[in-house]
PyMOL CGO cylinders between C-alpha atoms (Angstrom):
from pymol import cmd
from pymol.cgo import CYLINDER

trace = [
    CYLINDER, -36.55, -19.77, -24.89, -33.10, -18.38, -26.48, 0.3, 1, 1, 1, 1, 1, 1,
    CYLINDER, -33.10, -18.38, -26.48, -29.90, -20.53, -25.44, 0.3, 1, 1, 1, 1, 1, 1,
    CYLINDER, -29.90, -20.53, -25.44, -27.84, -18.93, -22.91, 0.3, 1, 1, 1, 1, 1, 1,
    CYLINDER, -27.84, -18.93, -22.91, -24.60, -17.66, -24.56, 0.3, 1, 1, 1, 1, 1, 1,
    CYLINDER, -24.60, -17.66, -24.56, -21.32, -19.41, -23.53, 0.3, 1, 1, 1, 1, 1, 1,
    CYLINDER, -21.32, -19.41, -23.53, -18.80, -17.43, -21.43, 0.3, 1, 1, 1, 1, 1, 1,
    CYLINDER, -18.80, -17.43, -21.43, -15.26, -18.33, -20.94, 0.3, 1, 1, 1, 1, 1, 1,
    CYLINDER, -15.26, -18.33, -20.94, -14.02, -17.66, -17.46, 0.3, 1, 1, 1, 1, 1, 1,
    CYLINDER, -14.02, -17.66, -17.46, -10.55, -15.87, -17.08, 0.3, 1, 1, 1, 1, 1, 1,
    CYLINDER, -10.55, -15.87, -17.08, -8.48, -17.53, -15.32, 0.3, 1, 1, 1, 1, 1, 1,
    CYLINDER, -8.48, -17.53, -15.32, -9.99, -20.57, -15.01, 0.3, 1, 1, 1, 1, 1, 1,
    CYLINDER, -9.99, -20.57, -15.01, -6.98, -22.34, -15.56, 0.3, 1, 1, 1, 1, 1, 1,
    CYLINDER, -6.98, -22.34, -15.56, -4.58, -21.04, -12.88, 0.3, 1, 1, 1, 1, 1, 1,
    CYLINDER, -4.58, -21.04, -12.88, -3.83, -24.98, -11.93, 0.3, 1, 1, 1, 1, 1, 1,
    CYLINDER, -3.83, -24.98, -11.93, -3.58, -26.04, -8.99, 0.3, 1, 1, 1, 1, 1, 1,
    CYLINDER, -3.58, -26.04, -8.99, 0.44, -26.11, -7.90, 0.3, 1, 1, 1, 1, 1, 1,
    CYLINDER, 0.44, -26.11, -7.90, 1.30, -24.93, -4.15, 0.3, 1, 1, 1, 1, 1, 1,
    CYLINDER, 1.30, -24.93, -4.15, 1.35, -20.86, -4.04, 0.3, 1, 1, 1, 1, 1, 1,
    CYLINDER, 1.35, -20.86, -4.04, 5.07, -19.76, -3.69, 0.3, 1, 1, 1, 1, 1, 1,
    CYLINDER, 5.07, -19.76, -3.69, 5.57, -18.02, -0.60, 0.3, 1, 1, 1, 1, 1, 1,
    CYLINDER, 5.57, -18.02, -0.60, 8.24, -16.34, -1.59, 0.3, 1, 1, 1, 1, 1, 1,
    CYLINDER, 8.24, -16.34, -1.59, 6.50, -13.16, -2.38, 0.3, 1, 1, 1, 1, 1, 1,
    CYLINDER, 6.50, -13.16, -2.38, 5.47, -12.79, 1.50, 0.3, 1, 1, 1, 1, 1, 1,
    CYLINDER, 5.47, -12.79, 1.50, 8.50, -13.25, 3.00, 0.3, 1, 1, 1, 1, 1, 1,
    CYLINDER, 8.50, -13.25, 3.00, 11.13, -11.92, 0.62, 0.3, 1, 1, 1, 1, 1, 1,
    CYLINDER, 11.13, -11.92, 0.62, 12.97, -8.56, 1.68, 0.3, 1, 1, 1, 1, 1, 1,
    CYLINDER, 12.97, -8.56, 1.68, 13.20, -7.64, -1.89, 0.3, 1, 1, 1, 1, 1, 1,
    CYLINDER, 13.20, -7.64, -1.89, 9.64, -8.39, -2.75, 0.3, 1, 1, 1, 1, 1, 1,
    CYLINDER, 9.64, -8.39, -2.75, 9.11, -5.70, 0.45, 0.3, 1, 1, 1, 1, 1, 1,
    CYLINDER, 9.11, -5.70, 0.45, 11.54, -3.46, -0.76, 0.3, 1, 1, 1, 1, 1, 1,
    CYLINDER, 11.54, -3.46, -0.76, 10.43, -3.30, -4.58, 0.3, 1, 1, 1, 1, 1, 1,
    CYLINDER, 10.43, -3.30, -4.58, 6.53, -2.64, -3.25, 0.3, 1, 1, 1, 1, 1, 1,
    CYLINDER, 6.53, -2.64, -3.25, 7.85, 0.11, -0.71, 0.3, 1, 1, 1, 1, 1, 1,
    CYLINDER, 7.85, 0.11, -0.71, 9.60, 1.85, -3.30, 0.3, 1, 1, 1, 1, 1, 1,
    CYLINDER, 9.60, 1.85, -3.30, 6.28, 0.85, -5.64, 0.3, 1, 1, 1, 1, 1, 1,
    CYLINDER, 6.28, 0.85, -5.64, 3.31, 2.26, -3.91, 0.3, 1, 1, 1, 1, 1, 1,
    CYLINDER, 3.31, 2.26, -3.91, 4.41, 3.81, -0.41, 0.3, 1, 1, 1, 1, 1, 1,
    CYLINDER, 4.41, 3.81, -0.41, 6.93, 6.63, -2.06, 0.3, 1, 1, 1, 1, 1, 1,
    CYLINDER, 6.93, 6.63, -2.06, 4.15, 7.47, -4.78, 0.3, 1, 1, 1, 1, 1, 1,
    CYLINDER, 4.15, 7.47, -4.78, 0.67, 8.02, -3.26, 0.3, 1, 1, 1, 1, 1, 1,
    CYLINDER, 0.67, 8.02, -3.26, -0.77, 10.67, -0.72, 0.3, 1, 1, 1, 1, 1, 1,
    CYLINDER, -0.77, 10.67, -0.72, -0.33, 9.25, 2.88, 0.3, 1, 1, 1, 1, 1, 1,
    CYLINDER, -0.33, 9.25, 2.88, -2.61, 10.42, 6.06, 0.3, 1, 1, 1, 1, 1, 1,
    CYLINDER, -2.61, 10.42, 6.06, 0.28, 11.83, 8.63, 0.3, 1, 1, 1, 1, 1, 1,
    CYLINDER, 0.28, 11.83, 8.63, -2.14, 12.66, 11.37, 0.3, 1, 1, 1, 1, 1, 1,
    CYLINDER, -2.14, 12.66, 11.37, -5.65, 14.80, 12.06, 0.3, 1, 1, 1, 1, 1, 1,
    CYLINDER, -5.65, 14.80, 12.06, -4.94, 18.91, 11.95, 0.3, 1, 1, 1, 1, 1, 1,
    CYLINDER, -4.94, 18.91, 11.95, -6.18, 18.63, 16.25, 0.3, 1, 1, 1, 1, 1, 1,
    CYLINDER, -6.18, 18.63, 16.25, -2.79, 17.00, 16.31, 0.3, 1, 1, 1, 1, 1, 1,
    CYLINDER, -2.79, 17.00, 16.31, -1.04, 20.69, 15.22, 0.3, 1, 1, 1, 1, 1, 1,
    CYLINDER, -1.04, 20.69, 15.22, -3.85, 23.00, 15.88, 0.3, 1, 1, 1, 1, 1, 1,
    CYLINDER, -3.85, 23.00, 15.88, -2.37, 26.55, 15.97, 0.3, 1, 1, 1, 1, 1, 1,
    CYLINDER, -2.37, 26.55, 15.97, 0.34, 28.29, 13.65, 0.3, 1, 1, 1, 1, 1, 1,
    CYLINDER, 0.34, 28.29, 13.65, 3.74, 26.84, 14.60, 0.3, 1, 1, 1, 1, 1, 1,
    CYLINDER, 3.74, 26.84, 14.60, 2.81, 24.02, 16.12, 0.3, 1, 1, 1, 1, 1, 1,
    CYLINDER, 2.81, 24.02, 16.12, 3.88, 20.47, 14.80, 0.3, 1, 1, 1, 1, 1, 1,
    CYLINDER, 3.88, 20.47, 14.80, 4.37, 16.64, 15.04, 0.3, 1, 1, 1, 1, 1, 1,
    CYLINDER, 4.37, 16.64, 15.04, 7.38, 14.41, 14.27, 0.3, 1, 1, 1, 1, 1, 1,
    CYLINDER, 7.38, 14.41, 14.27, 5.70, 11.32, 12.47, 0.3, 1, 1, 1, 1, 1, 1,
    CYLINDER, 5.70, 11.32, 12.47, 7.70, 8.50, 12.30, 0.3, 1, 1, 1, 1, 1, 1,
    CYLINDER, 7.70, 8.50, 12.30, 6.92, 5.84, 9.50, 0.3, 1, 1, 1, 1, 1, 1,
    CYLINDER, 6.92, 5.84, 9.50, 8.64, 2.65, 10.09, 0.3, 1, 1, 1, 1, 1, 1,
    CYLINDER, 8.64, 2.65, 10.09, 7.93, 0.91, 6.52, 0.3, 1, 1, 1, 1, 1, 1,
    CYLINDER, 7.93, 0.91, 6.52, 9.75, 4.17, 4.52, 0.3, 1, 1, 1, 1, 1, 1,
    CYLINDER, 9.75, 4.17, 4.52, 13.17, 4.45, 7.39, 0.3, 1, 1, 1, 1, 1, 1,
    CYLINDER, 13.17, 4.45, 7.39, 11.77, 8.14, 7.61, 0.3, 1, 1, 1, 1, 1, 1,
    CYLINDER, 11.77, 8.14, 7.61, 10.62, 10.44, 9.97, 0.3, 1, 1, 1, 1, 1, 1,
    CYLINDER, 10.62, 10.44, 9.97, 8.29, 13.54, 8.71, 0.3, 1, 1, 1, 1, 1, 1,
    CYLINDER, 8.29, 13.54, 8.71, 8.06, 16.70, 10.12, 0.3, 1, 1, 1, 1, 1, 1,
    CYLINDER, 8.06, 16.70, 10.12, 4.20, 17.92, 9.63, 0.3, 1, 1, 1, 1, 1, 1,
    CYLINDER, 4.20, 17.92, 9.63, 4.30, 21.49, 10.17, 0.3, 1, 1, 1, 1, 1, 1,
    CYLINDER, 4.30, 21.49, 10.17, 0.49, 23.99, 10.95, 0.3, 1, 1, 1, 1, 1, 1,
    CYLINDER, 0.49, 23.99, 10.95, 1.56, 27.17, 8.54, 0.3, 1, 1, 1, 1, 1, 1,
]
cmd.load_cgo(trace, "trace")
């Protein structure tokens, strides 16, 4: 039977010192990831029953941007 080959495990040596918190509670840690990921990707505003017919639309607020967005049925 052929030896097993060795592996070496990444991160295996993260230590073992406290985890800083400082990432969770910072408001520039929140600020830097808002800016990061929530102002770059696609975001679901709402379901198209929510503005069914031409002309009709929604005011969506979203709390984590400091925005409100108008979705609009063309």
């Amino acid at each position: 039977m052929a030896a097993q080959p060795e592996t070496s495990l990444t991160g295996a040596d993260l230590g073992t010192a406290p985890v800083p918190v400082e990432p969770c509670v910072s408001p520039d840690y929140f600020v830097a990831g808002r800016e990061q990921l929530f102002r770059k990707v696609w975001m679901n505003l709402g379901h198209e029953s929510e503005v069914p017919n031409p002309g009709d639309y929604v005011v969506k607020p979203m709390p984590t941007l400091g925005v409100e967005v108008l979705l609009v049925r063309n």
